[in-house]
N, CA, C and O atoms as CSV, one atom per row, in Angstrom:
chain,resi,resn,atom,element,x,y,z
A,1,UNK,N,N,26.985,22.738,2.984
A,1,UNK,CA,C,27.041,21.804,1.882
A,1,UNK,C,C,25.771,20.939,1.844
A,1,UNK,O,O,25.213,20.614,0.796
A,2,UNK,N,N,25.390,20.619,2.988
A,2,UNK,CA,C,24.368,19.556,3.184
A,2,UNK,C,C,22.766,20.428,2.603
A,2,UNK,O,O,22.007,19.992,1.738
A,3,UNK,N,N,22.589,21.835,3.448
A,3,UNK,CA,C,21.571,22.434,2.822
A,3,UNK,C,C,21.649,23.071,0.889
A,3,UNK,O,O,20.655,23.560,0.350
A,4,UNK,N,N,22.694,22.943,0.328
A,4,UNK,CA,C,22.913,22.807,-1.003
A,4,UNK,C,C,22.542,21.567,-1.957
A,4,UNK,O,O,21.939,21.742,-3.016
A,5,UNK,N,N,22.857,20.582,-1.603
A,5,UNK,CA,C,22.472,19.078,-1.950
A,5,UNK,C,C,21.037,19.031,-2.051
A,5,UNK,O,O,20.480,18.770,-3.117
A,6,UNK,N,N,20.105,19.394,-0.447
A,6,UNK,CA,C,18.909,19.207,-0.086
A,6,UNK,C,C,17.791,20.202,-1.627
A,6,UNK,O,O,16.848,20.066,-2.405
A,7,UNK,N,N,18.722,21.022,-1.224
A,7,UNK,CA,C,18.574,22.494,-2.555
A,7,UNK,C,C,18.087,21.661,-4.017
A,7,UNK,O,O,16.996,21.699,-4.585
A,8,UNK,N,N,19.209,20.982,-4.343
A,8,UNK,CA,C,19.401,20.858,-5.560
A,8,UNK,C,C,18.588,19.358,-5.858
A,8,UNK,O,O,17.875,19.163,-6.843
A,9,UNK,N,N,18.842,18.440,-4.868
A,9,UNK,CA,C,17.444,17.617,-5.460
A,9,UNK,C,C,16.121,17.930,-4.973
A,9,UNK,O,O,15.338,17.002,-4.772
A,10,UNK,N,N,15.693,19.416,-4.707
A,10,UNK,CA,C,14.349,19.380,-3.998
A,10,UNK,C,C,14.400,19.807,-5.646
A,10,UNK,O,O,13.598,19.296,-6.428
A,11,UNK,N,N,15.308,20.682,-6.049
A,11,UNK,CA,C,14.584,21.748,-7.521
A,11,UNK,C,C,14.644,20.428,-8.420
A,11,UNK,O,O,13.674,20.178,-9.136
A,12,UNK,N,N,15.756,19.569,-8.408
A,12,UNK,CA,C,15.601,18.249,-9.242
A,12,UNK,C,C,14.152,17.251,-9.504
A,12,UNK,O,O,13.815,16.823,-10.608
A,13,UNK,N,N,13.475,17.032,-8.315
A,13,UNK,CA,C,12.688,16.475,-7.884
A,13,UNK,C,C,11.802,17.516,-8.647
A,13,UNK,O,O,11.510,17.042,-9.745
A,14,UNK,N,N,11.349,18.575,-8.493
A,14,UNK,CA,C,10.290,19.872,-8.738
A,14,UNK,C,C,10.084,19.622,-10.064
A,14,UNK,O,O,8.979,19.222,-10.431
A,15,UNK,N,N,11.240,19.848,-11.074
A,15,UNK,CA,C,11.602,19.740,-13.093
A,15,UNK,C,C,11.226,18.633,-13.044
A,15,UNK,O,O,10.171,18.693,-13.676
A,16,UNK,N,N,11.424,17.055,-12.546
A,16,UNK,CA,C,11.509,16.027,-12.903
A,16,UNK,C,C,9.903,15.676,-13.602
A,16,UNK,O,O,8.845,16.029,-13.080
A,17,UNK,N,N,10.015,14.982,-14.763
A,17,UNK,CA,C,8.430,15.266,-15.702
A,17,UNK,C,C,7.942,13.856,-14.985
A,17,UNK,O,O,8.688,12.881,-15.078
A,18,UNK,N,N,6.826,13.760,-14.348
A,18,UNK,CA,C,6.136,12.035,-13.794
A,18,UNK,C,C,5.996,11.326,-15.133
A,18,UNK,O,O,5.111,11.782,-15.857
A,19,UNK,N,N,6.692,10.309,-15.597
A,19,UNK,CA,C,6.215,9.659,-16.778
A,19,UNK,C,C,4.524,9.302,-16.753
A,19,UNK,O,O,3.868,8.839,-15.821
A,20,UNK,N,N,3.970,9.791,-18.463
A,20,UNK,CA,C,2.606,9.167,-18.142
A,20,UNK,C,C,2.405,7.432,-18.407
A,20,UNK,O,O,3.245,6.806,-19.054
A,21,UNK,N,N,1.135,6.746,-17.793
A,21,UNK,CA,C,0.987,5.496,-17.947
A,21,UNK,C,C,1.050,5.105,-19.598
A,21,UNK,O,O,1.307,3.982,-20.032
A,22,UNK,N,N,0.786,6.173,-20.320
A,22,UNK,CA,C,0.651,5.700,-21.586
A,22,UNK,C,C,2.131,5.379,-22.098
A,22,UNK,O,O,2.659,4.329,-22.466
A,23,UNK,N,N,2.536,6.520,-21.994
A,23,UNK,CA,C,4.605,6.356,-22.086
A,23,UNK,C,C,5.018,4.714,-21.706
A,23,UNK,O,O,5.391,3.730,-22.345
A,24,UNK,N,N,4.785,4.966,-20.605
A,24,UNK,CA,C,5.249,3.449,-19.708
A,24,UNK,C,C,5.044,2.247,-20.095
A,24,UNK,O,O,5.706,1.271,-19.741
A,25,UNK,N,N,3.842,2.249,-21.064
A,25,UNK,CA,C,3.300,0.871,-21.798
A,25,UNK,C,C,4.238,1.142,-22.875
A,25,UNK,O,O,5.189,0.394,-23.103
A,26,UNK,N,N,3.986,2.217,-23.556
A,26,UNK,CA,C,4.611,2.208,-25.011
A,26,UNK,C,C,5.763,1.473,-24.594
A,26,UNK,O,O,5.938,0.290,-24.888
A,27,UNK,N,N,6.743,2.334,-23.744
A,27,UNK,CA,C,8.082,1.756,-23.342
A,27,UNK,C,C,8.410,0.011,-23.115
A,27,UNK,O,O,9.349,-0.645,-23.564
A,28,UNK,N,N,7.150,-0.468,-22.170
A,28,UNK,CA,C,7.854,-1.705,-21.929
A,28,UNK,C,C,7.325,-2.284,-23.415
A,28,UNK,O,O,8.190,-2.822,-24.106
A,29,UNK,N,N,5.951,-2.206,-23.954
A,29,UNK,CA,C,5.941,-3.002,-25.741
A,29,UNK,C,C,6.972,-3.056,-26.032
A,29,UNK,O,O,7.428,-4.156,-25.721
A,30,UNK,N,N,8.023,-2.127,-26.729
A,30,UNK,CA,C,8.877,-2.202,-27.058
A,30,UNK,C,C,10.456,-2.909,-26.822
A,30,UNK,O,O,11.275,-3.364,-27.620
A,31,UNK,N,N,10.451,-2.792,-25.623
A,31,UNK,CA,C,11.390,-3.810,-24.719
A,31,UNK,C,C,11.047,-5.714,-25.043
A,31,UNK,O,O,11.804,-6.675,-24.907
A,32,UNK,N,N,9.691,-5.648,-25.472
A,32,UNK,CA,C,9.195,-7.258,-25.738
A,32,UNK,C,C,9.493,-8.173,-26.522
A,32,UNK,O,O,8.917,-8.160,-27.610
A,33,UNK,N,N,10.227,-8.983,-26.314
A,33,UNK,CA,C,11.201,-9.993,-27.274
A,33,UNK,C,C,12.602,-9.556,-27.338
A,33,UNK,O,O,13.391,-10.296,-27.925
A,34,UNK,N,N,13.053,-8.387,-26.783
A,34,UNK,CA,C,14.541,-8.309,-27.370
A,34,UNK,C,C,15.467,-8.927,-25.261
A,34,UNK,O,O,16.156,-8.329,-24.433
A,35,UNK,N,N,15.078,-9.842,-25.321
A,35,UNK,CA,C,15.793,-9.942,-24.563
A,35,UNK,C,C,15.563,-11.346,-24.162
A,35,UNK,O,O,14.367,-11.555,-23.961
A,36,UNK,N,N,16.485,-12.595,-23.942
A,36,UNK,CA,C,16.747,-14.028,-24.291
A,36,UNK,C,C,17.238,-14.748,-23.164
A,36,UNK,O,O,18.440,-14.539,-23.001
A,37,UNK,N,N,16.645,-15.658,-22.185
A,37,UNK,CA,C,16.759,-16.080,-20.677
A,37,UNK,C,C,17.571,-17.074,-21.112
A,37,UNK,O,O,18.667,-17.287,-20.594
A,38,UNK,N,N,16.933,-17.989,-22.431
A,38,UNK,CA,C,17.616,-19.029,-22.754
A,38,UNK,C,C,16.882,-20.271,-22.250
A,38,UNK,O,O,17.259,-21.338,-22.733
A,39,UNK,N,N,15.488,-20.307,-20.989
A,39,UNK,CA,C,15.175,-21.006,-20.673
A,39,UNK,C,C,14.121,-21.008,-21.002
A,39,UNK,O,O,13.347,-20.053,-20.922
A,40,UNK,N,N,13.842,-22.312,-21.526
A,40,UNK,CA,C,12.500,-22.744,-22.058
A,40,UNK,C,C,11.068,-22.567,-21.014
A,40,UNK,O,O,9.939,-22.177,-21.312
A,41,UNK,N,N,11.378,-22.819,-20.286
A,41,UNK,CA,C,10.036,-22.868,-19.482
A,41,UNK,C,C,9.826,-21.657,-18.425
A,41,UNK,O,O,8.988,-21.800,-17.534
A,42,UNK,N,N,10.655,-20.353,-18.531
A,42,UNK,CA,C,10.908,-19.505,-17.565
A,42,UNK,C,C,9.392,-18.758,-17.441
A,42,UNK,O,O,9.010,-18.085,-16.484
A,43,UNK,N,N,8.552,-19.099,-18.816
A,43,UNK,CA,C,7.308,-18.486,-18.272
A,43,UNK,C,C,6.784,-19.393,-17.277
A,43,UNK,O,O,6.309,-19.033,-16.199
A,44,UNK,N,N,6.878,-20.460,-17.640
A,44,UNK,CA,C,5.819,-21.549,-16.601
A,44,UNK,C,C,6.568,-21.774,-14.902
A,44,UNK,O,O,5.964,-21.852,-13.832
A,45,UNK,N,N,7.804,-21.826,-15.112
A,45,UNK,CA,C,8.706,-21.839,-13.693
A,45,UNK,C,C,9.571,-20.918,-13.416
A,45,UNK,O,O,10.765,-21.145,-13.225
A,46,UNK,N,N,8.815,-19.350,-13.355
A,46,UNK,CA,C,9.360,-18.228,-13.166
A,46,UNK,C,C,9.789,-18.222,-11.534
A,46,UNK,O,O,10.892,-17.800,-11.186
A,47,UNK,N,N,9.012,-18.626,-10.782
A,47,UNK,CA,C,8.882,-18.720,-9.227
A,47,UNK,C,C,9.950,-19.575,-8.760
A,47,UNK,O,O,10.813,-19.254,-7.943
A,48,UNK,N,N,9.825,-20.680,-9.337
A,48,UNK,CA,C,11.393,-21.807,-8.833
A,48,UNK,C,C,12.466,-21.293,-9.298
A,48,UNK,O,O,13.482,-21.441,-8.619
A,49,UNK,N,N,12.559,-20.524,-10.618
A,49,UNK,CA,C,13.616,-19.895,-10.847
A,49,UNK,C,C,14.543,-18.259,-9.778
A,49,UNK,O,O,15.673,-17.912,-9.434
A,50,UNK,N,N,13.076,-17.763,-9.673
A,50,UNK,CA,C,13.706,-16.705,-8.060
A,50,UNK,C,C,13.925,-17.411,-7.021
A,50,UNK,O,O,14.738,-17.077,-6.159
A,51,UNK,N,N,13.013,-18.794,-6.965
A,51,UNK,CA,C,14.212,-19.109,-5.465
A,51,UNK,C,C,14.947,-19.796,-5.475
A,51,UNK,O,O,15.470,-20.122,-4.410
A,52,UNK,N,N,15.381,-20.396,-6.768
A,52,UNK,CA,C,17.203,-20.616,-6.963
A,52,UNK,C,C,17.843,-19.122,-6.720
A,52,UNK,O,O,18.746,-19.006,-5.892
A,53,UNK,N,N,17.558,-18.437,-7.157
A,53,UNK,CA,C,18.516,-17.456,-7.802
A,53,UNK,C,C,18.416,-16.489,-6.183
A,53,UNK,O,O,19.325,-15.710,-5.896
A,54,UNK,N,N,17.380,-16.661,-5.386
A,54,UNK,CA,C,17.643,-15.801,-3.808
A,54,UNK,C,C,18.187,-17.001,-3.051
A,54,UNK,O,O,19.054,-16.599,-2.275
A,55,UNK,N,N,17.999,-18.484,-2.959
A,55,UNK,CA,C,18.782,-19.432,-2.471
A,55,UNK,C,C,20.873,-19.161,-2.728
A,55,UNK,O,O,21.807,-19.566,-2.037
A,56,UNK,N,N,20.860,-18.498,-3.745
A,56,UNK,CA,C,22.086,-18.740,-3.923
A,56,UNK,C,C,23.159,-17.239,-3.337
A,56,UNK,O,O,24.385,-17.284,-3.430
């Protein structure tokens, strides 16, 4: 069973297409603005905001 698994994500891994860098930009542009923290200043106090959020 175990050498079947190994099997099937080596051929998984093999098909799998490497996204190109160009893809990857397009992708995150698009992701830009649709999504709402709610906090005003999360650009300027992005850093105090991860170490509330790993403090907790």
């Amino acid at each position: 069973m175990s050498e079947l698994v190994r099997e099937s994500v080596a051929e998984y891994l093999a098909r799998r297409r490497t996204p190109d860098i160009n893809d990857l930009a397009i992708r995150a542009r698009a992701l830009r603005g649709r999504f709402r923290s709610g906090l005003p200043d999360l650009a300027e106090a992005h850093d105090r905001y991860l170490d509330d959020a790993f403090d907790s």
